[in-house]
N, CA, C and O atoms as a printed pandas DataFrame, in Angstrom:
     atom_number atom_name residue_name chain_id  residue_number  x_coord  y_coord  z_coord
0              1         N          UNK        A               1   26.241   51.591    0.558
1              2        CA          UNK        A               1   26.994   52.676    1.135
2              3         C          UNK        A               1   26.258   53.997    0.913
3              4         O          UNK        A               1   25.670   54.160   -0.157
4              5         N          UNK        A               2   26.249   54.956    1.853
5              6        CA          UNK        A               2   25.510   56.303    1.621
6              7         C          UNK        A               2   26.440   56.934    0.723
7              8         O          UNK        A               2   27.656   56.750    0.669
8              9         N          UNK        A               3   25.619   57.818   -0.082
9             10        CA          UNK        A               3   26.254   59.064   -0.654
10            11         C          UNK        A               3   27.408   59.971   -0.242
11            12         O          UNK        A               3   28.482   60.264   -0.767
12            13         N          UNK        A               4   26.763   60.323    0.939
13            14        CA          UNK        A               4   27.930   61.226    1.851
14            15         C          UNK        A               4   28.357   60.669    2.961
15            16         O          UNK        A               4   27.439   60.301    3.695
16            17         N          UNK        A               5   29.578   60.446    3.406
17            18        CA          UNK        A               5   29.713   60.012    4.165
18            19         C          UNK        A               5   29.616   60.589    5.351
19            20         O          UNK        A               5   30.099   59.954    6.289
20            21         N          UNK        A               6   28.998   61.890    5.635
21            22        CA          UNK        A               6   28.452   62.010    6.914
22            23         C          UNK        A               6   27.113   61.628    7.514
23            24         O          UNK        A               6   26.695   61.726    8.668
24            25         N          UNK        A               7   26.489   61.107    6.263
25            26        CA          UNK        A               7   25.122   60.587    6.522
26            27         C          UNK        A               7   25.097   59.463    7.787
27            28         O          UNK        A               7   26.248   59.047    7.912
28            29         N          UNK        A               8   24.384   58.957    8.563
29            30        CA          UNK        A               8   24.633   58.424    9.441
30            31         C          UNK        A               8   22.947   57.811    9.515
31            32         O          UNK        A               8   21.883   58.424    9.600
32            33         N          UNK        A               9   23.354   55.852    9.416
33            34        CA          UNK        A               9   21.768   54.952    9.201
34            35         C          UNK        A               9   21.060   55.440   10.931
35            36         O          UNK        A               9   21.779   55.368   11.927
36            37         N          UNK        A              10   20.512   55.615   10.961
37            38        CA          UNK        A              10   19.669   55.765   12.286
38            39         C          UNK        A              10   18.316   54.778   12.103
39            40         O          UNK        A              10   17.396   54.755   11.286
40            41         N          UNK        A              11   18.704   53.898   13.397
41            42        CA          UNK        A              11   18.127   52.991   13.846
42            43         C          UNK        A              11   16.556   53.078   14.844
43            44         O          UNK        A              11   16.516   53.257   16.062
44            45         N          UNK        A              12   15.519   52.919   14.043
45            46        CA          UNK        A              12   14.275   53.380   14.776
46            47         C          UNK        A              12   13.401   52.001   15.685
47            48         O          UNK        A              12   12.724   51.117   15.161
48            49         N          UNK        A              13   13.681   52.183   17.123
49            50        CA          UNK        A              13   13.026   50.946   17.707
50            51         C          UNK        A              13   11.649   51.679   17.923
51            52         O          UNK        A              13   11.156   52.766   17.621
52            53         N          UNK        A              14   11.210   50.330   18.721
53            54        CA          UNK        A              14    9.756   50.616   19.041
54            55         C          UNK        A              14    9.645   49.460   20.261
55            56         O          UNK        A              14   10.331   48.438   20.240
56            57         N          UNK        A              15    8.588   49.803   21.429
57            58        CA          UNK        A              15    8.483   48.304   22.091
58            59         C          UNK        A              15    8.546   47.392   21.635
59            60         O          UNK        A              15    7.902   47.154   20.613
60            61         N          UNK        A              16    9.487   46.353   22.303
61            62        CA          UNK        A              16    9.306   44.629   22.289
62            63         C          UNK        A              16    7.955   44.330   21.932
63            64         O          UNK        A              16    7.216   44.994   22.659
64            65         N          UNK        A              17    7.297   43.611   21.119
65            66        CA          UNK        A              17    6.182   42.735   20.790
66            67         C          UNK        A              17    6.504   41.409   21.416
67            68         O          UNK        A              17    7.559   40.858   21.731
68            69         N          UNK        A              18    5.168   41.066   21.492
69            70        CA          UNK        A              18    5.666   39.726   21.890
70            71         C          UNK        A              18    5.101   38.504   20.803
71            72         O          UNK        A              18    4.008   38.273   20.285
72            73         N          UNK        A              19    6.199   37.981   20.762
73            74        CA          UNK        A              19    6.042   37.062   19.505
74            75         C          UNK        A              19    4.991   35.876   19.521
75            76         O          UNK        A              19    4.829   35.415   20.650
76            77         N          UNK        A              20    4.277   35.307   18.567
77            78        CA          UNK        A              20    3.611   33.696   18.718
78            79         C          UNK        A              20    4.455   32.893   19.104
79            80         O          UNK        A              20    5.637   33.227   19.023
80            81         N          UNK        A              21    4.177   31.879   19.522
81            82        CA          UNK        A              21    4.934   30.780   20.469
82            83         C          UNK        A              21    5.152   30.289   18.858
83            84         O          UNK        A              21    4.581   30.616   17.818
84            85         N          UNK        A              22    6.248   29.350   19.157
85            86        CA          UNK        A              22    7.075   28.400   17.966
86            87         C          UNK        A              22    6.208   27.362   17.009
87            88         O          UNK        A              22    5.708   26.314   17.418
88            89         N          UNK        A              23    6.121   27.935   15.456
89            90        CA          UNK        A              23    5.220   27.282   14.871
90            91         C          UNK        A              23    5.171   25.539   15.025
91            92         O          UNK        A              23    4.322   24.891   14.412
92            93         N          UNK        A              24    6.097   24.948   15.838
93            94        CA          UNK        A              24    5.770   23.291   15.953
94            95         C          UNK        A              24    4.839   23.543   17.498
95            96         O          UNK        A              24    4.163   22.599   17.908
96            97         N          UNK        A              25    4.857   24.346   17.978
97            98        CA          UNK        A              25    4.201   24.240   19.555
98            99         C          UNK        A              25    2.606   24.700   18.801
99           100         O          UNK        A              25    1.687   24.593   19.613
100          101         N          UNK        A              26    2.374   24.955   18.059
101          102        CA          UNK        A              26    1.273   25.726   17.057
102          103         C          UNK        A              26    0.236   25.027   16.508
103          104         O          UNK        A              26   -0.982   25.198   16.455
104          105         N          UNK        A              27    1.177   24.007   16.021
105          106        CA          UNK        A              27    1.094   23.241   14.655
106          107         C          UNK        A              27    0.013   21.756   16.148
107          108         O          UNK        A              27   -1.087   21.218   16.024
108          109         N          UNK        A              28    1.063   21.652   17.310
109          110        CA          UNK        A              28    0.303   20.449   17.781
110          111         C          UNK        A              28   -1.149   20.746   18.612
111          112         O          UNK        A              28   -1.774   19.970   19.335
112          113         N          UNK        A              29   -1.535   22.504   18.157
113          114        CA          UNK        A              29   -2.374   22.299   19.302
114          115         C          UNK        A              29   -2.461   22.998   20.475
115          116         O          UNK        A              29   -3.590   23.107   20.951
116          117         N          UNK        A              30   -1.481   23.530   21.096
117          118        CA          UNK        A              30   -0.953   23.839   22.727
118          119         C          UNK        A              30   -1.455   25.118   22.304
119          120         O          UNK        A              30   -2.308   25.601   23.049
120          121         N          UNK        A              31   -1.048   25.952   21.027
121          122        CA          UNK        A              31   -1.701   27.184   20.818
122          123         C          UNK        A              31   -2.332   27.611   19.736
123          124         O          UNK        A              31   -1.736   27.782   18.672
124          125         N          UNK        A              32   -3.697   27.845   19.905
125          126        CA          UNK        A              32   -4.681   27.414   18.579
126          127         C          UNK        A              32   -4.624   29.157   17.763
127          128         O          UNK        A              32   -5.423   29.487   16.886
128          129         N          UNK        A              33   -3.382   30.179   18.363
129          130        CA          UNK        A              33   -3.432   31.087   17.313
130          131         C          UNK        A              33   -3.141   31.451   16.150
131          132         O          UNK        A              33   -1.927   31.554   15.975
132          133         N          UNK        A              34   -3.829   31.711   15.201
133          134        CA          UNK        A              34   -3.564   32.242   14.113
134          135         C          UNK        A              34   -2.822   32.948   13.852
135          136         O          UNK        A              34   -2.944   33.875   14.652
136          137         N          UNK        A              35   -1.867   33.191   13.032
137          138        CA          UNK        A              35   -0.927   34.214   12.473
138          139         C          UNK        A              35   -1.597   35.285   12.519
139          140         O          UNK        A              35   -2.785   35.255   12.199
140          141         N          UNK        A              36   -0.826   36.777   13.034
141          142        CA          UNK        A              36   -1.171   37.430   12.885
142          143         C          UNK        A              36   -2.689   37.955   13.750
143          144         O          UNK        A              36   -3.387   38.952   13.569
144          145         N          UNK        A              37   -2.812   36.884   14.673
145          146        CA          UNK        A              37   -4.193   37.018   15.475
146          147         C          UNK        A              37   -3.739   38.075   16.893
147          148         O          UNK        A              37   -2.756   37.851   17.600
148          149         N          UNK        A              38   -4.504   38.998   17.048
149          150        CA          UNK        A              38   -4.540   40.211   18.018
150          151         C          UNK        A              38   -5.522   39.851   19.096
151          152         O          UNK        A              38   -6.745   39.744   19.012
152          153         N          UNK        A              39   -4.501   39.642   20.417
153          154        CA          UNK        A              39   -5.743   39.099   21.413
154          155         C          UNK        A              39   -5.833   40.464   22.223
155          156         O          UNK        A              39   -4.918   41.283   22.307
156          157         N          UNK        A              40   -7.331   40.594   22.918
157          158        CA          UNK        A              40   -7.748   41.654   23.175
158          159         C          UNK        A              40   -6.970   42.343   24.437
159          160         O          UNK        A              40   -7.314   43.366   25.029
160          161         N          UNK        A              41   -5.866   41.542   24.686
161          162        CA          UNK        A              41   -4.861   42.254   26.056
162          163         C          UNK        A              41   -3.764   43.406   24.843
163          164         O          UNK        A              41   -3.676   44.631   24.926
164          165         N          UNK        A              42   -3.273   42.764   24.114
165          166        CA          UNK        A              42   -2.643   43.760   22.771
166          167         C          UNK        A              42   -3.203   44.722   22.487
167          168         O          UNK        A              42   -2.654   45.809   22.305
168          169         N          UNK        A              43   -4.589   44.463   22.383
169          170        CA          UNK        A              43   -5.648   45.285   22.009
170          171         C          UNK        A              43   -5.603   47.132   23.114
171          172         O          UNK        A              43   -5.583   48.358   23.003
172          173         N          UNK        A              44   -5.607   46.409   23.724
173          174        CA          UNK        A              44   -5.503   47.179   25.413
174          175         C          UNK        A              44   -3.954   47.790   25.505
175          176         O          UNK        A              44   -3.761   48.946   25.881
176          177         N          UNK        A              45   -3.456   47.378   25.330
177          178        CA          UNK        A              45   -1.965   47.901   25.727
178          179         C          UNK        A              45   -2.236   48.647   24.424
179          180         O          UNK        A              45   -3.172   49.438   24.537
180          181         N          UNK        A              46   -1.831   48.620   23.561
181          182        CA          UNK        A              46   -1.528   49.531   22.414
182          183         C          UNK        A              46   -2.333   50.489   22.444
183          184         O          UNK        A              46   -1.869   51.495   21.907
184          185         N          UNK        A              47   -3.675   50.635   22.977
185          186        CA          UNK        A              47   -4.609   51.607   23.293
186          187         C          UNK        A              47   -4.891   52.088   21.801
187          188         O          UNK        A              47   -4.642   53.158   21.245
188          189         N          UNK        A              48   -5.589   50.744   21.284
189          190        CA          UNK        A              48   -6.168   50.658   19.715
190          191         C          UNK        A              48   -7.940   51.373   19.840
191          192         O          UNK        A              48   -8.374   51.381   20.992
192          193         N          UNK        A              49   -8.598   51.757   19.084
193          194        CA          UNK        A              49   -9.939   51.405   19.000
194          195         C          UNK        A              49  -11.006   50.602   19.680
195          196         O          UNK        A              49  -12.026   50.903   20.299
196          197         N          UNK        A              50  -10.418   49.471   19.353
197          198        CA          UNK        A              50  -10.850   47.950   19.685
198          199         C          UNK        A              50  -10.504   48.001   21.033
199          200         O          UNK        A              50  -11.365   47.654   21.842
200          201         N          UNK        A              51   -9.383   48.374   21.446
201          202        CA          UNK        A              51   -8.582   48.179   23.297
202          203         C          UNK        A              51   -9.711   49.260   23.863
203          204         O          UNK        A              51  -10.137   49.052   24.999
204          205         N          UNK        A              52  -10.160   50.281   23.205
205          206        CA          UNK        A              52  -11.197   51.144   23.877
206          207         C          UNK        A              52  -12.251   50.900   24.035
207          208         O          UNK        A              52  -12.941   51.520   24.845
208          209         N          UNK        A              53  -12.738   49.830   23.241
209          210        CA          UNK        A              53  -14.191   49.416   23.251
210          211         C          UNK        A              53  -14.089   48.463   24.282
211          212         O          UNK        A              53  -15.177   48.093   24.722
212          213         N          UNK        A              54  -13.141   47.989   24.763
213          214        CA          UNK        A              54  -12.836   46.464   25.589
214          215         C          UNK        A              54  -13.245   47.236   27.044
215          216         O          UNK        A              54  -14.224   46.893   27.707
216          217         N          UNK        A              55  -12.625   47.981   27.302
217          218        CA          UNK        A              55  -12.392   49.065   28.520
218          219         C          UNK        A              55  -13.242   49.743   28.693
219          220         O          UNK        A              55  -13.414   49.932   29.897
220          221         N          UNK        A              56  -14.159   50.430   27.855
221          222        CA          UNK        A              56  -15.692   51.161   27.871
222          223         C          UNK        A              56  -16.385   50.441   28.274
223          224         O          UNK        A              56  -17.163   50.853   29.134
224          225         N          UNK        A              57  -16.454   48.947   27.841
225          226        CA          UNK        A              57  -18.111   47.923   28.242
226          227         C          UNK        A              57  -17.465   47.400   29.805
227          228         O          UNK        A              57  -18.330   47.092   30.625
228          229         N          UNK        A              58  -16.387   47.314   30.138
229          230        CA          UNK        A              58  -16.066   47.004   31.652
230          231         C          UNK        A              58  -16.750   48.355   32.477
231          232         O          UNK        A              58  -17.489   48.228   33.453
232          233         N          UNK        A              59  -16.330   49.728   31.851
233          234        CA          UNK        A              59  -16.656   50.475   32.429
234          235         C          UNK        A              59  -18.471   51.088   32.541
235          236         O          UNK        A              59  -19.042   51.786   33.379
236          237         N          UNK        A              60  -18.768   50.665   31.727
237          238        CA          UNK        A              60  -20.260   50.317   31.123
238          239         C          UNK        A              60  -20.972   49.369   32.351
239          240         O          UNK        A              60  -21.843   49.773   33.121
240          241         N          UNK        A              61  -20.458   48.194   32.335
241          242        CA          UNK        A              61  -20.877   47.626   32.962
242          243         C          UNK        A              61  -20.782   47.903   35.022
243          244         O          UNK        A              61  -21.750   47.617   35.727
244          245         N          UNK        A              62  -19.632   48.401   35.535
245          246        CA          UNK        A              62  -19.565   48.650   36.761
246          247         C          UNK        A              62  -20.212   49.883   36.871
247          248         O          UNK        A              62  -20.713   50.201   37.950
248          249         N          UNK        A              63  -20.268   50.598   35.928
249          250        CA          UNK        A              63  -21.373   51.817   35.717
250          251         C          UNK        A              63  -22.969   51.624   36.515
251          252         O          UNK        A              63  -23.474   52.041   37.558
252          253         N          UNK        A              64  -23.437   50.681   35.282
253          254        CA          UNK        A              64  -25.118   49.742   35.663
254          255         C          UNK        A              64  -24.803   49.314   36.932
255          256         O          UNK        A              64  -25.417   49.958   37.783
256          257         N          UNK        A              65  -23.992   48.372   37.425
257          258        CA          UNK        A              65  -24.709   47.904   38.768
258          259         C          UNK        A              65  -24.268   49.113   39.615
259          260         O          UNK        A              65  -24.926   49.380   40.621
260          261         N          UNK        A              66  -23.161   49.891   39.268
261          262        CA          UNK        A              66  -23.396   51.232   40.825
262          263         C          UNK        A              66  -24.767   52.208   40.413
263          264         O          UNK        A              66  -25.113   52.954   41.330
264          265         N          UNK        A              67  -25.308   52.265   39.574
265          266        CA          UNK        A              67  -26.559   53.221   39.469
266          267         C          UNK        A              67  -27.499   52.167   39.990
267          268         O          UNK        A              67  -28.326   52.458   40.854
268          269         N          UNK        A              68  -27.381   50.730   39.404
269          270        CA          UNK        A              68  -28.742   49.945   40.137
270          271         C          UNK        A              68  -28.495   50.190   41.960
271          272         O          UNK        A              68  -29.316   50.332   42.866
272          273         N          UNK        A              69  -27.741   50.172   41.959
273          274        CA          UNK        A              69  -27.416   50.034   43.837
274          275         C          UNK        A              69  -28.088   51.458   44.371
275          276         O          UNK        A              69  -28.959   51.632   45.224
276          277         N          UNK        A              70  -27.337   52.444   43.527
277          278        CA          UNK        A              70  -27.562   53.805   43.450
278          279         C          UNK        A              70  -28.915   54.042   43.667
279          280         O          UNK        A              70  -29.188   54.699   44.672
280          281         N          UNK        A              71  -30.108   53.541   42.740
281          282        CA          UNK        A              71  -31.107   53.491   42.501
282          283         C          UNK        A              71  -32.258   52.900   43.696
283          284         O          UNK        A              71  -33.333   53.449   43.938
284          285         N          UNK        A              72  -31.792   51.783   44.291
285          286        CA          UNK        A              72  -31.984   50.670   45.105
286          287         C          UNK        A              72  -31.934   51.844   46.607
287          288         O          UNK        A              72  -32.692   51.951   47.571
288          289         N          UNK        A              73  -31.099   52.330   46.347
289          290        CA          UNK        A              73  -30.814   52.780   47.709
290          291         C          UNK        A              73  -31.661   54.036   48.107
291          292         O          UNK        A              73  -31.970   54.432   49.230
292          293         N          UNK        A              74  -31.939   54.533   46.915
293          294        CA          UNK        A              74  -32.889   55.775   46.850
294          295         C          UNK        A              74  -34.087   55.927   47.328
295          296         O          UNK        A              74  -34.742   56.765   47.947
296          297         N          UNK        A              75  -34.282   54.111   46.536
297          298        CA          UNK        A              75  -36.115   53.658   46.779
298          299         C          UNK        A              75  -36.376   53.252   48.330
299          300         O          UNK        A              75  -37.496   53.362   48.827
300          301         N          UNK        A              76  -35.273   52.780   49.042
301          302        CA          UNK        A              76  -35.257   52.684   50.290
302          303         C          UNK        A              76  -34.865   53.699   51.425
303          304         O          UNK        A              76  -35.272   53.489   52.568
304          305         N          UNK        A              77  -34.074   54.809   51.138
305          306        CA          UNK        A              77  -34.018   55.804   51.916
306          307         C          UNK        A              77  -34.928   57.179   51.919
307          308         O          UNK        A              77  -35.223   58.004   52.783
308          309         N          UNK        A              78  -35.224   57.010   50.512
309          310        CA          UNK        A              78  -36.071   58.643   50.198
310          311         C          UNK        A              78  -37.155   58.564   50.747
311          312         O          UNK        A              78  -37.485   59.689   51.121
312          313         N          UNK        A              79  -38.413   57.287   51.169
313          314        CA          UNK        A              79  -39.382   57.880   51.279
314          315         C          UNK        A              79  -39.040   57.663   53.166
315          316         O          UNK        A              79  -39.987   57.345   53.885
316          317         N          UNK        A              80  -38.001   57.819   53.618
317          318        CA          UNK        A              80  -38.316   57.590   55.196
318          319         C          UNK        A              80  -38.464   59.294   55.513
319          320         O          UNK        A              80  -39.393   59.434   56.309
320          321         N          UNK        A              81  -37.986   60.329   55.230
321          322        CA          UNK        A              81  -38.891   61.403   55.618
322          323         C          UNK        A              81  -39.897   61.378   56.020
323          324         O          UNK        A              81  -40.415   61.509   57.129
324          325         N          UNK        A              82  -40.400   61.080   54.432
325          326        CA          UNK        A              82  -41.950   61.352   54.084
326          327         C          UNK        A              82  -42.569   60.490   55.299
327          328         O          UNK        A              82  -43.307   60.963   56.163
328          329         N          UNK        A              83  -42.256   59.490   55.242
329          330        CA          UNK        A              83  -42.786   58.540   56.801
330          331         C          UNK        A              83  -42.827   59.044   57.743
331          332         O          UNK        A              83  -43.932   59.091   58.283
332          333         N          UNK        A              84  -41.337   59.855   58.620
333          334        CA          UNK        A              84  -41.223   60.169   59.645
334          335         C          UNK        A              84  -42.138   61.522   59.826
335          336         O          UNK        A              84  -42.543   62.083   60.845
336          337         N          UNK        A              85  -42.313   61.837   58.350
337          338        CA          UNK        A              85  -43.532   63.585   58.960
338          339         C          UNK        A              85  -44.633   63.051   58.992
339          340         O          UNK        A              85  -45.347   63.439   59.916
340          341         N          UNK        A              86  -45.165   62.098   58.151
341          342        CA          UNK        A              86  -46.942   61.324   58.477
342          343         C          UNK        A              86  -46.751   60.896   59.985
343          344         O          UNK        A              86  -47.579   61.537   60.632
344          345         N          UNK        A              87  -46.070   60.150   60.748
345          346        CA          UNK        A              87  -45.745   59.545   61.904
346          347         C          UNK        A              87  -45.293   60.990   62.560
347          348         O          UNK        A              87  -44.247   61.296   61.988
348          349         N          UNK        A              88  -45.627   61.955   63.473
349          350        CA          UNK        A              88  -44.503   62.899   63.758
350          351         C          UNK        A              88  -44.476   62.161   65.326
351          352         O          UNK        A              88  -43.428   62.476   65.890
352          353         N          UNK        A              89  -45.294   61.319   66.128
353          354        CA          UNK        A              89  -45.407   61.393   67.354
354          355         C          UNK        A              89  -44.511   59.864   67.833
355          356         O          UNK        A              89  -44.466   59.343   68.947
356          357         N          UNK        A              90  -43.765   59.353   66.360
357          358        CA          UNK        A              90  -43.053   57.868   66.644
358          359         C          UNK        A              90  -42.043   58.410   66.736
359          360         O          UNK        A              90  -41.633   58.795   65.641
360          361         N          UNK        A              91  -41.207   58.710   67.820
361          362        CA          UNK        A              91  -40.093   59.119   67.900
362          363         C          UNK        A              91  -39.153   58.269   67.756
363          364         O          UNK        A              91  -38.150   58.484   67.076
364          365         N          UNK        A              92  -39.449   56.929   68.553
365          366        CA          UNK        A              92  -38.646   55.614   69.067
366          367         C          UNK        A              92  -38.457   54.631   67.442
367          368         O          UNK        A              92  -37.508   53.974   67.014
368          369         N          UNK        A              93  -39.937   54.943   66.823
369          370        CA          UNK        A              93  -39.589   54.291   65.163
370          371         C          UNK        A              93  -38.929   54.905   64.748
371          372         O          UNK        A              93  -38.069   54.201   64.218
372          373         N          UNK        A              94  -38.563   56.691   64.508
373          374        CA          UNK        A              94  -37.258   57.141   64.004
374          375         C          UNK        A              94  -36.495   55.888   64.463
375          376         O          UNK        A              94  -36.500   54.748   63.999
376          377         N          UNK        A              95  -35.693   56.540   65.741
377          378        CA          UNK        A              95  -34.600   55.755   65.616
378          379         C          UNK        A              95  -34.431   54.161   66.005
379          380         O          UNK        A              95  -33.418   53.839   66.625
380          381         N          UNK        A              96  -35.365   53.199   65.666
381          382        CA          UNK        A              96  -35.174   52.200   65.369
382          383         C          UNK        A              96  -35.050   51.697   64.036
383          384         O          UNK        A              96  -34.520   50.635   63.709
384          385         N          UNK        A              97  -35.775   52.858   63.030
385          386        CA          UNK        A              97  -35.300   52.685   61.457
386          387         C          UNK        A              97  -33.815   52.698   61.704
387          388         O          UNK        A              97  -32.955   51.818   61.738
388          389         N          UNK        A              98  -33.815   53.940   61.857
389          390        CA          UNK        A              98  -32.422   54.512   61.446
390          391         C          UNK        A              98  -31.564   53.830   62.015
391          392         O          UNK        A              98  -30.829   53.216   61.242
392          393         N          UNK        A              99  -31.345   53.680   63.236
393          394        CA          UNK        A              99  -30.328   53.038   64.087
394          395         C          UNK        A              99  -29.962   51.890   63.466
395          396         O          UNK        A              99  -28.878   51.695   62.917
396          397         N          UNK        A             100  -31.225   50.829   63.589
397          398        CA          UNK        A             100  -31.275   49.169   63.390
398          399         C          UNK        A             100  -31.623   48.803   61.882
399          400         O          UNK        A             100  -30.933   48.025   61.225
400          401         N          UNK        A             101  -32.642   49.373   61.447
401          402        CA          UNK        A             101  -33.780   49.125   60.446
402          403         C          UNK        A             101  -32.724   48.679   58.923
403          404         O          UNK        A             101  -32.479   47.654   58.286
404          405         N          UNK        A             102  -32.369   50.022   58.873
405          406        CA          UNK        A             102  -31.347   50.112   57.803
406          407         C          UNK        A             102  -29.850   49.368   57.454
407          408         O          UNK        A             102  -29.335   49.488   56.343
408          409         N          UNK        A             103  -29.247   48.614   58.516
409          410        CA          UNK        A             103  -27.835   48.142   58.527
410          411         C          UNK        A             103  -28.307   47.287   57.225
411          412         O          UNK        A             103  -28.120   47.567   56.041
412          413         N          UNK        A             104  -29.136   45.891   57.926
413          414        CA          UNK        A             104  -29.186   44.863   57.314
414          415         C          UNK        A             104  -29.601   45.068   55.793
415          416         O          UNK        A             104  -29.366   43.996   55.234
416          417         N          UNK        A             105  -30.132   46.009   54.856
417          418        CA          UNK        A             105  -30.674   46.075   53.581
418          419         C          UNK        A             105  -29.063   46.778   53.074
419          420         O          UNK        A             105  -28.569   46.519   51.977
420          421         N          UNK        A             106  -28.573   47.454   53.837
421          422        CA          UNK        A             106  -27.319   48.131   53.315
422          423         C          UNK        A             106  -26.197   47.365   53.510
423          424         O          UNK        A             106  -25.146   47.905   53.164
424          425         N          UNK        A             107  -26.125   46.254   53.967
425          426        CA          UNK        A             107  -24.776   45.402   54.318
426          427         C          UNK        A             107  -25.241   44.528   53.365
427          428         O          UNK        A             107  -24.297   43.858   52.946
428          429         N          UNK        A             108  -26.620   44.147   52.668
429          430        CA          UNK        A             108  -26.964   43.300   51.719
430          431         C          UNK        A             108  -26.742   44.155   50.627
431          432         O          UNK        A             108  -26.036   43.449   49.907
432          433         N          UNK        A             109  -26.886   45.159   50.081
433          434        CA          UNK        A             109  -26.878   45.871   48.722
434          435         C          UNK        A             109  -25.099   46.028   48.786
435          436         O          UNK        A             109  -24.522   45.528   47.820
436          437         N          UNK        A             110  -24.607   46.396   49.383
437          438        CA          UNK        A             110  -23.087   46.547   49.780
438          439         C          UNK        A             110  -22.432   44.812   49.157
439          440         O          UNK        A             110  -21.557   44.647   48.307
440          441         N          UNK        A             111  -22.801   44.293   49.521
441          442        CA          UNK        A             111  -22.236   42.528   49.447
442          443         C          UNK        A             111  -22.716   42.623   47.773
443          444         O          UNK        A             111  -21.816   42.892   46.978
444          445         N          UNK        A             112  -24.431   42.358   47.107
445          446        CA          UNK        A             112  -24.522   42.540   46.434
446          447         C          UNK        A             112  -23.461   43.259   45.129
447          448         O          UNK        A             112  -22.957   42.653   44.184
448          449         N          UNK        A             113  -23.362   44.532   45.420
449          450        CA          UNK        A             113  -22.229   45.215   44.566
450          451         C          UNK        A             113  -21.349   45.058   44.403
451          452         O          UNK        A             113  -20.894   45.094   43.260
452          453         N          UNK        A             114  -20.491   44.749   45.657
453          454        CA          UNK        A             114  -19.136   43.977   45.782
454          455         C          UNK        A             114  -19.078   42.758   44.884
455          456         O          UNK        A             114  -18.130   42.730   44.099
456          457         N          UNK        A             115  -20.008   41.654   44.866
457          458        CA          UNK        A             115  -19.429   40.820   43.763
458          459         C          UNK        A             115  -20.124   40.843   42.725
459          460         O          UNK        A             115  -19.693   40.085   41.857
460          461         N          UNK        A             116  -20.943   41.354   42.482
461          462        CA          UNK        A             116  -21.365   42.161   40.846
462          463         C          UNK        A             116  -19.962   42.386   40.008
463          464         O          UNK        A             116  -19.533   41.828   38.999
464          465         N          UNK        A             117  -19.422   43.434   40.840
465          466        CA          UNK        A             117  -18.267   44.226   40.611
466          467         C          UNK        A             117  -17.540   43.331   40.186
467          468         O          UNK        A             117  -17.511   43.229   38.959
468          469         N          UNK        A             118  -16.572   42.220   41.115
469          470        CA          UNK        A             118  -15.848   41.251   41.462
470          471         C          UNK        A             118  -16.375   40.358   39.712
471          472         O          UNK        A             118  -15.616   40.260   38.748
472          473         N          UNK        A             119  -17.646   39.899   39.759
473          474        CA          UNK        A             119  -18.150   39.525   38.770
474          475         C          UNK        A             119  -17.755   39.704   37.367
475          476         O          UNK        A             119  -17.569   38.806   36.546
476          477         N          UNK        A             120  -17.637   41.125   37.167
477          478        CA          UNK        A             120  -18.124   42.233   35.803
478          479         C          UNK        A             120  -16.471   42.224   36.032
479          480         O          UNK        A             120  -16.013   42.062   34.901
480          481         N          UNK        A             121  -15.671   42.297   36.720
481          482        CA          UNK        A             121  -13.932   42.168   36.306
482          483         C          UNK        A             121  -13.549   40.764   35.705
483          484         O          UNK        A             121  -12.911   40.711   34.654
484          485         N          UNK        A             122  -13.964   39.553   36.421
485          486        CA          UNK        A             122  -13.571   38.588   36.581
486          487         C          UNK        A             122  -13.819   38.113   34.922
487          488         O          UNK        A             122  -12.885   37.607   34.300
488          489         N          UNK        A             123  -15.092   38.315   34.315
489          490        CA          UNK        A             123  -15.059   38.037   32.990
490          491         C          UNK        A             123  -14.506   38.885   32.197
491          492         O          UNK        A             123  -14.477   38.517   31.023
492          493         N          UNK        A             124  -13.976   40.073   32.465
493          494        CA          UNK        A             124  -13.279   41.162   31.671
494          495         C          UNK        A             124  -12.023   40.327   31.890
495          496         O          UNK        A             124  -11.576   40.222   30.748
496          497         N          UNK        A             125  -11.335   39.782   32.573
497          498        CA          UNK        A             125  -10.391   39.080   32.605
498          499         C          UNK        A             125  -10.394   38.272   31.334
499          500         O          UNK        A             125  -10.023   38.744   30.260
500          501         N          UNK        A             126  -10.781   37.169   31.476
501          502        CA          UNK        A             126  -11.526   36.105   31.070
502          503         C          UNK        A             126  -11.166   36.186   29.505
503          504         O          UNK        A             126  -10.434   35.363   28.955
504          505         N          UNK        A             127  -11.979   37.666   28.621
505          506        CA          UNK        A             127  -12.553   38.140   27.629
506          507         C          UNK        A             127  -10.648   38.670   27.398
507          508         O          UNK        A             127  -10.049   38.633   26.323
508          509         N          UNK        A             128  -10.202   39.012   28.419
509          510        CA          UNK        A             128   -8.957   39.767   27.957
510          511         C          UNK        A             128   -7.283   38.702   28.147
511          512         O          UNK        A             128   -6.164   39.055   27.773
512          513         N          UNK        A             129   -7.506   37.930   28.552
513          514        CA          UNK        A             129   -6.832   36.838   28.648
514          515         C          UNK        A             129   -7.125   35.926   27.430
515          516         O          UNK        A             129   -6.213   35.781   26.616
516          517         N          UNK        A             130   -8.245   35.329   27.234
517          518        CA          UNK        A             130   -8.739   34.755   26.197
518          519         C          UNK        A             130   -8.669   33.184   26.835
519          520         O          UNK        A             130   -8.222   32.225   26.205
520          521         N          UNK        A             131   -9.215   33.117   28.247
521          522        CA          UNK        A             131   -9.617   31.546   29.001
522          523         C          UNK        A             131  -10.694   31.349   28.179
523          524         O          UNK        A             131  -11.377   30.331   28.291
């Protein structure tokens, strides 16, 4: 009983956790976690340390392949100037680069990135699920 009786117990929640599955479902196998084991989706929601490092190397990683593409795309567009002023009298090679030349290397680096990307999630899944 409190001291005073105007004191009043105040009740402090916090989000639902979600509990380990039932130590006989545990015990056979079906779930090989450890007490007390923190899988890296917890990790993430609680927006721990650890949940930041999980989320940096995803972001790390879609980082690298958009600078490689980035990069890729540079080495193939930057020197067509320089081409088109050595050439000044190919008018028709302008625009057959430009027009035609270019789709097909850019619908390939485009595809490329797309499942890089697709890739670099799919095991962040994986890593954050714990398949």
């Amino acid at each position: 009983m409190p001291q005073n009786p105007t004191e009043r117990r105040v009740v402090v929640t916090g989000p639902p956790r979600r509990t380990l599955p039932h130590a006989r479902l545990r015990s056979r196998g079906r779930y090989p976690h450890v007490s007390g084991y923190y899988r890296p989706r917890t990790e993430i929601d609680e927006q721990t340390t650890l949940g930041h490092t999980y989320v940096r190397s995803l972001m790390r990683t879609q980082l690298r392949a958009g600078l490689a593409v980035f990069a890729v795309l540079g080495l193939l567009i930057g020197p067509l100037p320089l081409l088109f002023a050595a050439l000044p009298d190919a008018r028709r090679l302008e625009w057959a680069v430009l027009g035609f030349g270019l789709y097909a290397p850019l619908v390939l680096l485009a595809r490329w990135y797309v499942r890089r990307a697709e890739r670099n999630e799919r095991d962040f899944v994986r890593l954050v699920e714990d398949r």
